[in-house]
Every structure is written in C-alpha cells, then in structure tokens.
C-alpha positions as CSV (number, residue, x, y, z in Angstrom):
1,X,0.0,0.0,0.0
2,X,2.8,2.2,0.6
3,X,3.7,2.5,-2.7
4,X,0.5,1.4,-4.7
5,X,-1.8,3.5,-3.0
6,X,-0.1,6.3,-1.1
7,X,-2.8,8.0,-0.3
8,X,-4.4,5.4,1.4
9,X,-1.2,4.5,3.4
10,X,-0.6,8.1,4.3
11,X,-3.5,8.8,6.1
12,X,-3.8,5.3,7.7
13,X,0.0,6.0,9.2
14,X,-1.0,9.9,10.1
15,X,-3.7,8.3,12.4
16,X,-1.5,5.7,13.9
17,X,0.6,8.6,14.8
18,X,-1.7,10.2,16.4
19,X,-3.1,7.1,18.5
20,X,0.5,5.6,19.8
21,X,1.6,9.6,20.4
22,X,-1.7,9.7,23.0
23,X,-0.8,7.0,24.6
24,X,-3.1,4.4,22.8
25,X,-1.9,1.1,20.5
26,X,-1.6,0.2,17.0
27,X,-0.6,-2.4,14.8
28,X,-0.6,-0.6,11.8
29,X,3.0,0.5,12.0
30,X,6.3,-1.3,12.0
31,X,7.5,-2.4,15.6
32,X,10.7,-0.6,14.6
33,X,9.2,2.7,13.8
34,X,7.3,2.2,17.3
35,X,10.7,2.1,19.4
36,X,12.1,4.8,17.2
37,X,9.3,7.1,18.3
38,X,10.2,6.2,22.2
39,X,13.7,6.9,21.5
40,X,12.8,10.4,20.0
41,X,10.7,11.5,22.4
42,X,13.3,10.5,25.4
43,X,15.9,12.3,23.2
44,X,13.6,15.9,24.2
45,X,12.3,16.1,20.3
46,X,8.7,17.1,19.9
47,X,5.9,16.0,17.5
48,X,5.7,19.9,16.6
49,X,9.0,20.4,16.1
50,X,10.1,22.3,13.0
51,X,13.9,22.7,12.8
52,X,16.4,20.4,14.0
53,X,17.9,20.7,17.3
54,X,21.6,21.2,15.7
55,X,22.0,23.3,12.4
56,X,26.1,23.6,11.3
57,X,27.2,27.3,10.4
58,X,28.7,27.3,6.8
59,X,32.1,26.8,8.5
60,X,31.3,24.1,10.3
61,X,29.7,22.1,7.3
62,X,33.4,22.9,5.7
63,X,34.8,20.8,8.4
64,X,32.3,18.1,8.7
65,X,32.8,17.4,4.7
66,X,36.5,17.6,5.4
67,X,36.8,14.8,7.6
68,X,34.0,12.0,6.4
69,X,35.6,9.7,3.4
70,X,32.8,10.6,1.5
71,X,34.2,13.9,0.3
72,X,35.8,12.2,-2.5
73,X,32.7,11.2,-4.1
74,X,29.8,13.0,-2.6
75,X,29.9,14.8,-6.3
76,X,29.8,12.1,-8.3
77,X,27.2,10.1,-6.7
78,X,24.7,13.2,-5.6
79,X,24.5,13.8,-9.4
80,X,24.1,10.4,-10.7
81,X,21.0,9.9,-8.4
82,X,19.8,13.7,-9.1
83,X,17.3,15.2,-11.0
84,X,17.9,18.7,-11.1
85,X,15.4,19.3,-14.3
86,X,12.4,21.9,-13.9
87,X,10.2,18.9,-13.6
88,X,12.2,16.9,-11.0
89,X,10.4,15.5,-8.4
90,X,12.7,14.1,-5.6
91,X,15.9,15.4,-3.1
92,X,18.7,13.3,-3.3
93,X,20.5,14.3,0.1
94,X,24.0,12.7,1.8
95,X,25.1,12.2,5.2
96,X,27.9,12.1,7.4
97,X,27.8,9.1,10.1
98,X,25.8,10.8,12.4
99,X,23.1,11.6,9.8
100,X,24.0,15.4,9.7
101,X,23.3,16.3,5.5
102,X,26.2,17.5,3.6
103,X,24.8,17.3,0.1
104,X,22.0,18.1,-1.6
105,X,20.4,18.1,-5.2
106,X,17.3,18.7,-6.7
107,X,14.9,20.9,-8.8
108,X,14.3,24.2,-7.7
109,X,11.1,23.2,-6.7
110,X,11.9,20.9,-4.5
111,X,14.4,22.4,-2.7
112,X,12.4,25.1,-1.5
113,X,9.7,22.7,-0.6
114,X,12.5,20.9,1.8
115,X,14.0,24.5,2.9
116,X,10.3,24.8,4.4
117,X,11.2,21.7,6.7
118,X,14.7,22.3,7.3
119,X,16.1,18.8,5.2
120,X,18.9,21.3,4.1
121,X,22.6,21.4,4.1
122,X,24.0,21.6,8.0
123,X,21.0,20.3,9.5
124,X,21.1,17.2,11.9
125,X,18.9,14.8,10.3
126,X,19.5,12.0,13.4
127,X,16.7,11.0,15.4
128,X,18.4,13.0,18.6
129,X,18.4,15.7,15.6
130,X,14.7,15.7,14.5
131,X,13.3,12.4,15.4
132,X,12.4,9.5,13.3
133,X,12.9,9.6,9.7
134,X,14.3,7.9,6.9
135,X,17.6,8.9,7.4
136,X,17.9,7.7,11.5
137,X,15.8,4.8,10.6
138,X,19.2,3.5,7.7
139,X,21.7,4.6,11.0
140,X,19.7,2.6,13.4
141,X,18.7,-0.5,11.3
142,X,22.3,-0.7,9.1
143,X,20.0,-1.2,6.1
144,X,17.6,0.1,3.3
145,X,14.2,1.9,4.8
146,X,11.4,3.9,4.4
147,X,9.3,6.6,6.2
148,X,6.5,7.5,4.4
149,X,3.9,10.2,6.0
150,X,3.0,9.5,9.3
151,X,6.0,7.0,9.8
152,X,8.0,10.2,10.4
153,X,7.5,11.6,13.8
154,X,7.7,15.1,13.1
155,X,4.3,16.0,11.8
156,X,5.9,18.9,9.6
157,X,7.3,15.7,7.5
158,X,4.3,13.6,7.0
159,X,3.9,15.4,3.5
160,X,6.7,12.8,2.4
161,X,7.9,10.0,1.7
162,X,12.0,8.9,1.8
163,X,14.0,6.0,1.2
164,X,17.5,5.9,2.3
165,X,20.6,3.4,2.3
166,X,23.7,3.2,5.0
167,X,26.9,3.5,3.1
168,X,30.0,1.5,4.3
169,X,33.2,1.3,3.5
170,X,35.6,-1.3,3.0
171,X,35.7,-2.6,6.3
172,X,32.0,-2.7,6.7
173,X,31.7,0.6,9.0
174,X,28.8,2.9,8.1
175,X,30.2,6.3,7.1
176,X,27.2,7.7,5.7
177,X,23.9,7.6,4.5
178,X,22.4,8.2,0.9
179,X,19.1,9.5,1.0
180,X,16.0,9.9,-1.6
181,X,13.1,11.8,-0.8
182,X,10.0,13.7,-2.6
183,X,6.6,15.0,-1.7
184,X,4.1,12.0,-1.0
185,X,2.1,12.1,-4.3
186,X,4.9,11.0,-6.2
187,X,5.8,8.0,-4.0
188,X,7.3,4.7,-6.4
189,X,8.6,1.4,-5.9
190,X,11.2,2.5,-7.9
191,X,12.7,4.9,-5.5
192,X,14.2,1.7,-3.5
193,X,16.2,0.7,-6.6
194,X,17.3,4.3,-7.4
195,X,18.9,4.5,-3.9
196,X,20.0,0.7,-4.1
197,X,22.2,1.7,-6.9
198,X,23.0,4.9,-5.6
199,X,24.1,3.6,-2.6
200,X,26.2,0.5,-4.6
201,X,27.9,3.4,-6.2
202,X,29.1,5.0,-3.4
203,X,30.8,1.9,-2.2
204,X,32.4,0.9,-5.5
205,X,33.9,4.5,-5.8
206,X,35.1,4.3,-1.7
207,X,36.7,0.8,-2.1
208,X,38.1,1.9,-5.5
209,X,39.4,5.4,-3.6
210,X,40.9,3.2,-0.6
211,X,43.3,0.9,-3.4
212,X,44.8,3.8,-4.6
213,X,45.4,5.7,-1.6
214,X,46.0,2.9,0.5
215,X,43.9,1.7,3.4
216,X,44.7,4.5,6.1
217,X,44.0,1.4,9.1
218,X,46.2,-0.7,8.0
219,X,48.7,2.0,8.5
220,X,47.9,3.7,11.7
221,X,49.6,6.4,13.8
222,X,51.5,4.8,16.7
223,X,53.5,7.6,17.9
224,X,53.2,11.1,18.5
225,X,56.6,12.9,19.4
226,X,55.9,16.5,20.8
227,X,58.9,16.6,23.5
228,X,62.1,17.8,22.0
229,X,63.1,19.7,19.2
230,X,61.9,17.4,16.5
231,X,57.9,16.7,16.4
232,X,56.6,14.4,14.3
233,X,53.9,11.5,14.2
234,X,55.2,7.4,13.1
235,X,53.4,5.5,11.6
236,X,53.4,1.5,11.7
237,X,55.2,1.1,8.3
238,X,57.7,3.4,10.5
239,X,57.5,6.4,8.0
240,X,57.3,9.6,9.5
241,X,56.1,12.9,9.4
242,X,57.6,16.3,10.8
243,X,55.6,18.6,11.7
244,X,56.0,22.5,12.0
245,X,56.1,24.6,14.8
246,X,52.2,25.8,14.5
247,X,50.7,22.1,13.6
248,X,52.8,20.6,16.5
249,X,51.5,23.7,19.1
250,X,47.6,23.3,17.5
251,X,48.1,18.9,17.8
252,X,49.6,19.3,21.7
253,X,46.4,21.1,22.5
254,X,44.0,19.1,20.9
255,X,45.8,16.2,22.8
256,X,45.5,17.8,26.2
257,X,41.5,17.9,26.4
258,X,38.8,15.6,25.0
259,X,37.1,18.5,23.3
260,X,38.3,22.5,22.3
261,X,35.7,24.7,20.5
262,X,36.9,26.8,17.3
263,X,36.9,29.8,19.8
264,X,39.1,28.3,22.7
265,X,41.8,27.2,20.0
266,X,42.2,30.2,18.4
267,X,42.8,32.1,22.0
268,X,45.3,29.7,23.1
269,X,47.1,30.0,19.7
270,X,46.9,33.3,19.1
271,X,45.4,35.0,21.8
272,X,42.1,36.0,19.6
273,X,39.6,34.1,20.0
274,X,37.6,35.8,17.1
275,X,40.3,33.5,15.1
276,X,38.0,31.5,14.3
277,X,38.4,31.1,10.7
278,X,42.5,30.3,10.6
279,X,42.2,28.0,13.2
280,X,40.0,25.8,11.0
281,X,42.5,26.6,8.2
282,X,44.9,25.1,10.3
283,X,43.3,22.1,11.5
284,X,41.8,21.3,7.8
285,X,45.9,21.2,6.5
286,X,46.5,19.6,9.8
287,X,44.2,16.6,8.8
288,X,45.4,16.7,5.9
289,X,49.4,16.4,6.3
290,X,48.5,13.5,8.9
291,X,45.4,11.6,8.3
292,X,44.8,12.1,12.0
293,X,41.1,11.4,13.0
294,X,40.2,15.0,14.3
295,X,36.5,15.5,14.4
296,X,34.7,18.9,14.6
297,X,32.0,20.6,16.9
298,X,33.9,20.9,19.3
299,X,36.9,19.3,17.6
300,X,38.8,16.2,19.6
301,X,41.3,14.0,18.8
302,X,40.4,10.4,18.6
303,X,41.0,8.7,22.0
304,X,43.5,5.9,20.5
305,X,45.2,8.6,18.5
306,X,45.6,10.7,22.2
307,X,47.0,7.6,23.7
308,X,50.2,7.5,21.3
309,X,50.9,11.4,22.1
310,X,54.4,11.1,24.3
311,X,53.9,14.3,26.8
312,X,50.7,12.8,28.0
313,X,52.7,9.7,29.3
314,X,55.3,11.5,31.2
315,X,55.0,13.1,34.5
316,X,56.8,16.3,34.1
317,X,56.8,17.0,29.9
318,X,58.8,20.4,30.6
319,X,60.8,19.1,26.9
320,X,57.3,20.1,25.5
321,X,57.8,22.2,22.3
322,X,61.0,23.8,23.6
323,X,60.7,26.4,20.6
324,X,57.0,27.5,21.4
325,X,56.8,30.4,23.5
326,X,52.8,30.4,23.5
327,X,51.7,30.8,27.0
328,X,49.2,27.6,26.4
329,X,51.6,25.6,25.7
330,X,54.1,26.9,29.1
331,X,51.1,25.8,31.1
332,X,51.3,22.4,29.6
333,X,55.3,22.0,30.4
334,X,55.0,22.7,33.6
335,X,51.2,21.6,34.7
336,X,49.9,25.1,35.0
C-alpha cells in the first residue's frame, strides 16, 4: 500500500501517529518505527518540532565534509542519483555518520519545498536531531528503509515520503547515508532501486578510492613525538612525518582535552579568539598532512590517537615544544 496507494497508506499511518503519540496502541505501523518514536521522544524532540535541534554554520559544514571519506565522491554520486530538471520531483541528500546532511540536489522546486522543513545542508537529520525519519531509521537499522507520511514523527514531514541506504566502507563501518526523498504524491517502488544503486555506487567509488590511496587502518599512527626539538607522528610502516612549529603547538592542544571549540583554540594559539576562521584553516591542513582522525563541533582528537601522544605519558613534559613560546603551551610543560 505504501507504494500502490499512497494515499491510502498516508492517512492510515498519520492516524497511527496520532493514536501511539496519545498514549493508545496500534498495529498498523512497524515495531521498529514504534521504538524509534520512544527513542525520540526521550531524546527531548517534539511531535511539533520544526527545525532540527543542531543546524552547522557554513564553516562548520566545511569541516564536517573535510573529515568523512565521503568527500571524495559525494559529487559524483549526488548527481548520478539527481534530478535537477524543472520537472524533477525528488531530493537526493547525503550524510555524514551521524546523519548530519552534507549534500544536496534537486529541482528548484523541491528544494524550496524541503528549505520549508529544514532537510537542508548543515542540519542534523538524526533521530536525537529531528526524530524519526528515513535517514535515523538507515543509522539505526544498518539497512535500506522507508518513512513514508506519518512513519515520520515530526508532523511537519508527514507530507513525504523517503527511502534511504547506510553506506559503508571497505571494512564494513557505516560512514554515511544516501538518501531519496520527494513530496508524497509521487511516492514509487522505484525509489528503492534508485537508492539501491546509488548507494552501490558509493561503495564501489570508496573501495576503489581506498586501493589507490591505501587503506589509512592498516597503517595507523602509533607515535606522536611533541617533547624535543623534532615533532613528528610514526606511523606503523615506520615512515614519519615532521611537523611544524604551529601544527605541533595546535596537535599538543587538541591532545591535552577531550574536546576545544573553534573559539578556545584560536585564543590559546593566538590570543584572539575571534580567530575563528584560521584556526579551522589550520586544522583542515592539519588533517590533511596527517590523516589524523580530528573530528569537529567541538573538535577532539580520537581517543587511541591521544594515547600515542608522548607528553601525555610523562609526568613532568617540561621538553614540550621547547621552541613554542605560547603561553598555552608553558602551562602544559609545567602543569599550570
């Protein structure tokens, strides 16, 4: 019914929402789609919601596309899915892990139809985000889904209908999620194999990406020298890389605390914390030179990546940085 008579389906699923959100049963309605709804109400997301709860600034969505493995080929398989004709019809949309939308394609049209709801670039498209959809429904399950209409528990979304598709990478991890929706009317069985192949796509062009470049796991950081004149990182095939004085002072602060906003790293590096903007210069090139797993908002350095960073280990690291005169880094020599 979902697809042969959407109508029908729609407004039997908008009044399932309504009975299991006042407290009564229904079996209309997926089991699944049940415990999502559970989940996004504990999260703190309302029925009458109408923007996420987490929106990236245009800086911040530079950084999130900067560190997912999708970056590579977002372009290539957003427009082989897309239909960006006056008469197109769906949103092709893809995600970072955590189901925050970094692409988007689709008619003019339809994109101002999906600005209405928020399914834009930045926005937080995980059910702690904006509840259950299409999108959190792929995270949670680790497969192909649908919410159609009232299967999404926003009520702003039951206009539409989306399929989406986890995308992993060689080793099987989810890194992303490629996504298909369009207003309700135009619903299709179709859609599932659009995103199928979509979603095949993605993984041929990854695992073809990863034998060229090399599988970044099998060679992993395993040391992190910051005391003494020389810093550089090892890797396991014992190549190294030196690092210069800035990228070893912005690394030994991301090492010293789980988590640094944009704002607190540019006033420990430069004293100005409106610096906003070269100190995510600097970590981009950072990630860049080293493959290091730094993630954004706030941005942290990945807990077994800390544990190979030398200072940490030593009692007194007053050999930190020797050269760095940055007062941030004096309170790290001597435990300030």
């Amino acid at each position: 019914m979902r697809f042969s008579d959407p109508r029908a389906f729609a407004a039997r699923s908008i009044e399932a929402h309504g009975v299991a959100l006042a407290g009564g049963t229904t079996s209309v309605l997926d089991s699944r789609v049940l415990r999502a709804w559970r989940r996004s109400g504990a999260a703190g997301i309302s029925p009458d919601q109408e923007h996420p709860t987490r929106v990236l600034s245009r800086d911040q969505i530079t950084d999130a596309r900067e560190i997912t493995p999708l970056r590579h080929i977002a372009a290539d398989v957003v427009s082989s899915v897309s239909d960006t004709s006056a008469a197109g019809r769906h949103l092709v949309v893809l995600t970072d892990s955590r189901g925050c939308l970094l692409w988007r394609s689709g008619s003019a049209q339809v994109l101002r139809r999906a600005d209405s709801i928020a399914f834009a670039e930045g926005a937080d498209w995980s059910e702690r985000g904006i509840g259950t959809n299409g999108i959190s429904l792929a995270l949670e399950t680790g497969a192909l889904t649908h919410a159609t209409a009232g299967e999404h528990y926003v009520r702003a979304h039951h206009g539409w209908t989306c399929t989406a598709s986890p995308i992993r990478d060689a080793r099987g991890s989810i890194v992303g999620v490629l996504d298909v929706s369009h207003p309700l009317r135009y619903s299709t069985a179709e859609t599932a194999s659009l995103v199928r192949c979509g979603a095949r796509l993605a993984e041929t062009l990854l695992a073809a990406r990863s034998g060229e470049d090399g599988d970044p796991a099998a060679n992993p950081v395993t040391e992190i020298r910051l005391l003494g004149w020389k810093p550089s990182l090892t890797r396991a095939d014992g190549s190294t890389i030196a690092l210069t004085p800035r990228r070893a002072e912005l690394l030994a602060l991301l090492a010293s605390r789980e988590a640094w906003t944009a704002r607190a790293l540019a006033e420990a590096l430069y004293g100005d914390p409106s610096a906003t903007t070269t100190v995510r210069g600097e970590v981009r090139r950072l990630r860049q030179l080293t493959g290091l797993s730094i993630d954004s908002q706030p941005y942290s350095l990945a807990p077994h990546e800390r544990r190979c960073v030398d200072f940490l280990s030593v009692e007194h690291p007053d050999e930190l940085l020797p050269d760095s005169e940055i007062p941030a880094i004096n309170d790290l020599r001597y435990g300030i």
